[in-house]
C-alpha positions in Angstrom: 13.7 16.2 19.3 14.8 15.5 16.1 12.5 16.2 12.8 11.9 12.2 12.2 10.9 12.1 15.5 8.2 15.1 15.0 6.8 12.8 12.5 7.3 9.9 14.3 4.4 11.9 16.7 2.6 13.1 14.2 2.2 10.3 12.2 0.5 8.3 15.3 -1.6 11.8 16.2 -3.0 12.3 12.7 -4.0 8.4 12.5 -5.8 8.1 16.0 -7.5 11.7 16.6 -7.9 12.4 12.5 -6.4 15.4 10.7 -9.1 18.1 11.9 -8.8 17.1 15.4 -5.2 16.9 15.8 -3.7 20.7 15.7 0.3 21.4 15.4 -0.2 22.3 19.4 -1.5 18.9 19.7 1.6 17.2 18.5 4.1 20.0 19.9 2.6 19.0 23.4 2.9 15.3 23.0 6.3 15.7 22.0 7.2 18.0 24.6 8.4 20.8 23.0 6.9 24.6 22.2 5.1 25.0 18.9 7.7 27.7 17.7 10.0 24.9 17.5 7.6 22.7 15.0 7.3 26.0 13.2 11.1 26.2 12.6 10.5 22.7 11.4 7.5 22.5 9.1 5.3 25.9 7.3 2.1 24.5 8.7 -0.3 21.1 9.2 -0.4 20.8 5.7 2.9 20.3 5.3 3.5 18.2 8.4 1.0 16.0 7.0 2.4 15.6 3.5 6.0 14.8 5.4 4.5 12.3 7.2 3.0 10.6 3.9 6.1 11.4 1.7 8.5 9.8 4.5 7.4 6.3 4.5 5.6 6.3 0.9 9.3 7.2 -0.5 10.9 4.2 1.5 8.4 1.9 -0.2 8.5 2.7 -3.2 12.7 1.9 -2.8 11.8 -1.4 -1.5 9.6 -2.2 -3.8 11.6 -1.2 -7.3 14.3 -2.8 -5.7 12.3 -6.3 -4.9 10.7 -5.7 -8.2 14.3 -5.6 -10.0 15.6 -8.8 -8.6 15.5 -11.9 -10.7 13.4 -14.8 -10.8 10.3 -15.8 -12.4 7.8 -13.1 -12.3 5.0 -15.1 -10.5 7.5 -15.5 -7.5 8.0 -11.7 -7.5 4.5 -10.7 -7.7 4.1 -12.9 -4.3 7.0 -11.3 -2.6 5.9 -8.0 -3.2 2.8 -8.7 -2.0 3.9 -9.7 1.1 6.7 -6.8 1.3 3.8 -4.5 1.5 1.6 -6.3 3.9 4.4 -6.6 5.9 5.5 -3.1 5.7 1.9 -2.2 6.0 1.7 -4.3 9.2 5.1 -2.5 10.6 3.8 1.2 10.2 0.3 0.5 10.6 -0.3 4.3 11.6 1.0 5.5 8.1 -1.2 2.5 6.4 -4.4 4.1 7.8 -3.3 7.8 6.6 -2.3 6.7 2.9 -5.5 4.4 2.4 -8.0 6.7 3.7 -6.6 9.5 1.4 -8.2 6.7 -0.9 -11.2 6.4 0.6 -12.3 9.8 1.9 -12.3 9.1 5.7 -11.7 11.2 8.5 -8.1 10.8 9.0 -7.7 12.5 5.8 -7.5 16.3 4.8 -10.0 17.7 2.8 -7.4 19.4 0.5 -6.4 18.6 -2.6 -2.3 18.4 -2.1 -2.2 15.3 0.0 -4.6 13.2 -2.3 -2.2 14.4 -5.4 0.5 12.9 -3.2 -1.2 9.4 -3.0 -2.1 9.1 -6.5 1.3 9.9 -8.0 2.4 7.3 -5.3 -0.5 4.8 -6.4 0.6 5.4 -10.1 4.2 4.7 -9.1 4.0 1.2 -7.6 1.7 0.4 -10.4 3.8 1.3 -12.8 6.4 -1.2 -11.4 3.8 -3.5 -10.7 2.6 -3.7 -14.3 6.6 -3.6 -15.4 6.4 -7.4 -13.5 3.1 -8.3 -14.9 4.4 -7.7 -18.6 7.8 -9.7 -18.1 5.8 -12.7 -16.1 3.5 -12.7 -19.3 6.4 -13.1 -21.5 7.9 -15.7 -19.5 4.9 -17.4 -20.1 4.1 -17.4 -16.0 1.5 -14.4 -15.9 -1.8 -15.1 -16.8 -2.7 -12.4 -20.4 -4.7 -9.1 -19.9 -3.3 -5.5 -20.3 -0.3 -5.2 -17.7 -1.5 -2.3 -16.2 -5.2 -3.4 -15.5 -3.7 -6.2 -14.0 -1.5 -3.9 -11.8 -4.4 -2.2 -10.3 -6.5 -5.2 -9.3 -3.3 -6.2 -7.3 -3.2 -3.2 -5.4 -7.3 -3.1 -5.0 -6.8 -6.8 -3.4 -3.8 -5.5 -1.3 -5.6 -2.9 0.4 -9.1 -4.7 0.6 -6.8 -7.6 2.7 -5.0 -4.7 4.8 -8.6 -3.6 6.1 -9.0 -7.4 6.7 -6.1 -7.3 8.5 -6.5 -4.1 9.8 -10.0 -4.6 11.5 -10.8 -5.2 15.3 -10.5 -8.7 16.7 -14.2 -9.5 16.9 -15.2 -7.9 13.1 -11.6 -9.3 11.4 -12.8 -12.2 9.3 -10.5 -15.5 9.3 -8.1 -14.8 6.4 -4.5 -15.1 7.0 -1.3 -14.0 5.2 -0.6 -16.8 3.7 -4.0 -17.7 2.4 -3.9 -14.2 1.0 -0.4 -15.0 -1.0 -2.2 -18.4 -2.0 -4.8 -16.4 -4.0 -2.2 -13.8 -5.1 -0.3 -16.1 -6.6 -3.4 -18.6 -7.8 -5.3 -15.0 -9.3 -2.3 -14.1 -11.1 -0.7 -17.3 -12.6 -0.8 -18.2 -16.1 -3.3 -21.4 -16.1 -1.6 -24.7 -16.8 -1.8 -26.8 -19.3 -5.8 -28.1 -19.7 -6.8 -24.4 -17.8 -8.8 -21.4 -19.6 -7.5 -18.0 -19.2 -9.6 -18.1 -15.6 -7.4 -20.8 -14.6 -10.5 -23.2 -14.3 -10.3 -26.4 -16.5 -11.5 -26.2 -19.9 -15.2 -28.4 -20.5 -14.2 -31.6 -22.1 -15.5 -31.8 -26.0 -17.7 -35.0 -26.6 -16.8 -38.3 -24.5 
């Protein structure tokens, strides 16, 4: 039992049973090992915990510098990170539920203040790179104006508001798919065209 593995468990524990209900005896038991062994591993839950959020946060932040830093026009890019993180979202949907509810306040999350420090240096982070895109799309002339940053953080708020969509059970998930979501990324974000406001709705004609 390797230490990815222990967090492999853990991850999956602390998403389904909530981080007061799941104990380092818990997760030592459904991995099959003694809890002396965890503690040679990790100091306490805490720490498990932040492990767990620090392992797969880290990876996407990677991915998504690395996406960010590829050329093309930024409207493009803003898409495809969008649908890096859904996807990625979709892929570890265990870790999903652990970093948005440290966002949130639900039960999955711990009431201490280290974990939530975690997530919003992580938030920061993407939007940091996120706002990077918005101010070279705007100067290509391909994102629509409005401070970069601002714009950063209403991309993330519709992100995670569509991975609850996507998130919810069968019979409450409403009819949005992924690619009706990168639709209105990309339409929400686009510099209007030629005849278009700044809202991207066509400017009133004056007179006749």
């Amino acid at each position: 039992m390797t230490r990815s593995q222990v967090l492999d468990v853990a991850e999956h524990a602390f998403a389904s049973a909530g981080f007061h209900n799941t104990s380092i005896k818990s997760i030592a038991e459904r991995c099959e090992i003694a809890v002396g062994t965890i503690y040679t591993l990790f100091e306490d839950k805490d720490s498990i915990y932040e492990a767990v959020l620090r392992r797969r946060g880290a990876a996407l932040h990677a991915l998504t510098e690395a996406k960010a830093s590829e050329s093309g026009p930024a409207d493009t890019t803003l898409v495809q990170l969008a649908e890096l993180q859904i996807r990625y979202f979709r892929e570890h949907s265990d870790w999903a539920e652990l970093a948005s509810a440290l966002g949130s306040g639900a039960r999955v999350a711990p009431p201490g203040a280290g974990s939530s420090h975690l997530y919003e240096v992580g938030h920061q982070v993407v939007a940091d790179v996120l706002a990077d895109v918005m101010a070279r799309g705007q100067r290509e002339g391909r994102i629509r104006d409005g401070n970069p940053q601002a714009l950063a953080l209403i991309f993330l708020g519709m992100l995670e508001t569509f991975h609850r969509i996507d998130n919810a059970n069968h019979a409450e998930r409403p009819d949005y798919g992924l690619v009706e979501f990168l639709d209105l990324v990309h339409a929400a974000f686009s510099a209007p065209g030629p005849g278009e406001g700044n809202s991207g709705s066509p400017q009133p004609r004056r007179g006749r």
